[in-house]
C-alpha positions in Angstrom: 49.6 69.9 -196.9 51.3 67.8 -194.1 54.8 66.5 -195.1 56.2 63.6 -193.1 59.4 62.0 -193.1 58.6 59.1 -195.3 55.0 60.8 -197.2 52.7 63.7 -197.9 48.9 64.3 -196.7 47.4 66.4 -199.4 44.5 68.2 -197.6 41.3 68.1 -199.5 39.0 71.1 -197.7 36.3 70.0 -195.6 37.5 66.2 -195.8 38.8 66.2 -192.3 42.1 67.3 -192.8 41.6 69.4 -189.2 40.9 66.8 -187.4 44.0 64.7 -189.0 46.4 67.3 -187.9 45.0 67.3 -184.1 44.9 63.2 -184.4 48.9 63.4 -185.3 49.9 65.7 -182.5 48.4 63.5 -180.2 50.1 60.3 -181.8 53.5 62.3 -181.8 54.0 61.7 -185.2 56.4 64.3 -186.0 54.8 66.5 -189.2 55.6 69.9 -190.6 52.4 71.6 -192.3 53.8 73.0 -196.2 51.2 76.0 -196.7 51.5 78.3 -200.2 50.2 81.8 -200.7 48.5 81.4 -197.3 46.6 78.0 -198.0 47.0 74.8 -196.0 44.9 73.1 -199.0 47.5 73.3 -201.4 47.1 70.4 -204.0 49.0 68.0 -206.5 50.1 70.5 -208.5 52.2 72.1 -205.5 53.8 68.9 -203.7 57.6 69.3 -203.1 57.6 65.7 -202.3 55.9 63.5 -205.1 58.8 60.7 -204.7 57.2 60.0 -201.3 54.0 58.5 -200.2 51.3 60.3 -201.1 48.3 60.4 -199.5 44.4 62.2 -199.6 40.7 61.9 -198.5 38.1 62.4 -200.3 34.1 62.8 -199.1 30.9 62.1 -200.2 30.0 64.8 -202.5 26.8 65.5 -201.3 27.9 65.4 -197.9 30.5 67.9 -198.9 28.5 70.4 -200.5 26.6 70.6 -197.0 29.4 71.0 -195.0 31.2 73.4 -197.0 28.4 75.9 -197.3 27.7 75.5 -193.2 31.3 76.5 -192.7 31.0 79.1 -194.7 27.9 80.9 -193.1 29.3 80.3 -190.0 33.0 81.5 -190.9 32.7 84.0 -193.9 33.1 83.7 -197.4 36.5 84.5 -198.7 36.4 87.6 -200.9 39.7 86.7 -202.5 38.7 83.2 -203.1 37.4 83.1 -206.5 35.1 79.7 -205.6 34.1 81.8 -202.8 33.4 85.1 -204.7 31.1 83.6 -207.0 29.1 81.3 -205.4 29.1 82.4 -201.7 25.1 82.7 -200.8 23.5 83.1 -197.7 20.8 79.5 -198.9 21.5 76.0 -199.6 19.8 75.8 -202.4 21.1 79.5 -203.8 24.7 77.9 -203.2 24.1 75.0 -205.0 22.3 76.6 -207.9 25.4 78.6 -208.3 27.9 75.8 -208.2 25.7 74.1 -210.6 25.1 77.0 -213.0 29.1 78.4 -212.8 30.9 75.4 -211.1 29.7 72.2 -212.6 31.5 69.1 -211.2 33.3 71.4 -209.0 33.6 68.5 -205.8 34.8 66.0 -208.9 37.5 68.7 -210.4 38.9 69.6 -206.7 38.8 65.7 -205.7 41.2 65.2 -209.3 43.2 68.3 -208.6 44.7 66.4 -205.1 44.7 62.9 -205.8 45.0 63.1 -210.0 43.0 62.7 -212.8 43.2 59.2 -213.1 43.5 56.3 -210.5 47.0 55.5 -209.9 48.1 58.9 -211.7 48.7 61.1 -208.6 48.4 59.9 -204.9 48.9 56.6 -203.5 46.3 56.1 -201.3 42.9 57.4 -201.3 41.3 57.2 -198.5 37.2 58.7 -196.9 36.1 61.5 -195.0 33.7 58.0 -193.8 36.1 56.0 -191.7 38.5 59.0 -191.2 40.3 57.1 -188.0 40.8 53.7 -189.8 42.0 55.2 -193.2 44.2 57.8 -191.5 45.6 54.7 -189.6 46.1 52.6 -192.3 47.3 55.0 -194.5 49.9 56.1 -191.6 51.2 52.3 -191.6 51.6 52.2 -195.5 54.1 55.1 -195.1 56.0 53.5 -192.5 55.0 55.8 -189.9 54.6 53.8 -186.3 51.0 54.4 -185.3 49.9 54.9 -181.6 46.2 53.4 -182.9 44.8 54.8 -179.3 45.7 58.0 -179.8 44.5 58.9 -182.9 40.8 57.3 -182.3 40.5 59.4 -179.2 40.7 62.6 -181.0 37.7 64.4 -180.4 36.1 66.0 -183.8 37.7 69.1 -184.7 36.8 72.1 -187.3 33.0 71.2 -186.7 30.3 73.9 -188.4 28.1 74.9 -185.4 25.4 75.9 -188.1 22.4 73.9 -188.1 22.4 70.5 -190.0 18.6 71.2 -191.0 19.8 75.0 -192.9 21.4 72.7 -195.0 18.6 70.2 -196.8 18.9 68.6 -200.0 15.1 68.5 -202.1 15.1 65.3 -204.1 15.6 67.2 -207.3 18.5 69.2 -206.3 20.5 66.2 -205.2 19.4 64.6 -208.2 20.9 67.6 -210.5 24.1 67.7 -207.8 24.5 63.3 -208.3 24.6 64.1 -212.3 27.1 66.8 -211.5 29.5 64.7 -209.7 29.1 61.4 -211.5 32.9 61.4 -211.9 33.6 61.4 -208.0 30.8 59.8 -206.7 31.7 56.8 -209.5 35.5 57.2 -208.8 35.8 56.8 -204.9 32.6 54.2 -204.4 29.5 56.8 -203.6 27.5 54.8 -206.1 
């Protein structure tokens, strides 16, 4: 979680949040980083600040299934992360099996445990892991913050799996199954 004078970045994982925090620093927008037990993706529920602007991204879930399990082959599963613990598996597909079998909806759940259950519940702005740069500007502006536009776009991607995009396929039925899954979130944010 970043806190900022005037609002809050709640930092969804694998929505960019990395890269947000390198695209601050070299905006100089001044930002202290509000980690618990360890975490820097510490959601709703933990906000000190839920009088100020609140704001989150979110991804497209499919796309976030990929690049969460590419992370983690590259980085480790997290023995102490129960998510981790119980579906951590060295294929795609096993992964996703698991999610699907133990962690149905999972991406939809972790999207409503940042920005709330229901629209207008939680967060203030919602913006996508899709146009990053413009929604982090925008969302920047809302809060009041003044936005060196130049700086921010310039940021070079950050937090990047080096694993193999092609370890990482979806099979027609499997993203099928996973679309079912995360009706709510792909409905929700506009992944329709």
């Amino acid at each position: 979680m970043l806190i900022f004078e005037n609002g809050v970045l709640l930092h969804v994982p694998k929505t960019g949040g990395t890269w947000v925090k390198a695209a601050i620093r070299n905006a100089r927008i001044s930002v202290e980083e509000y980690i618990v037990d360890g975490d820097p993706h510490a959601d709703l529920s933990y906000c000190p600040h839920r009088d100020r602007f609140l704001f989150a991204f979110v991804r497209e879930p499919l796309s976030l299934y990929q690049s969460y399990w590419r992370f983690k082959i590259t980085s480790g599963w997290d023995p102490r992360n129960p998510f981790d613990a119980t579906c951590g598996a060295p294929t795609f597909e096993g992964f996703v099996e698991c999610v699907l079998r133990l962690e149905p909806a999972w991406c939809s759940r972790m999207f409503e445990d940042y920005v709330g259950r229901e629209p207008g519940e939680g967060v203030d702005f919602v913006g996508r892991y899709e146009s990053l740069a413009d929604d982090l500007i925008r969302a920047l502006r809302m809060m009041g913050a003044s936005v060196d536009e130049q700086a921010i776009r310039m940021t070079p991607p950050v937090n990047v799996s080096t694993a193999s995009r092609n370890l990482a396929r979806w099979t027609p039925e499997l993203a099928d199954r996973v679309r079912r899954s995360e009706e709510r979130a792909i409905v929700r944010f506009g992944y329709a």
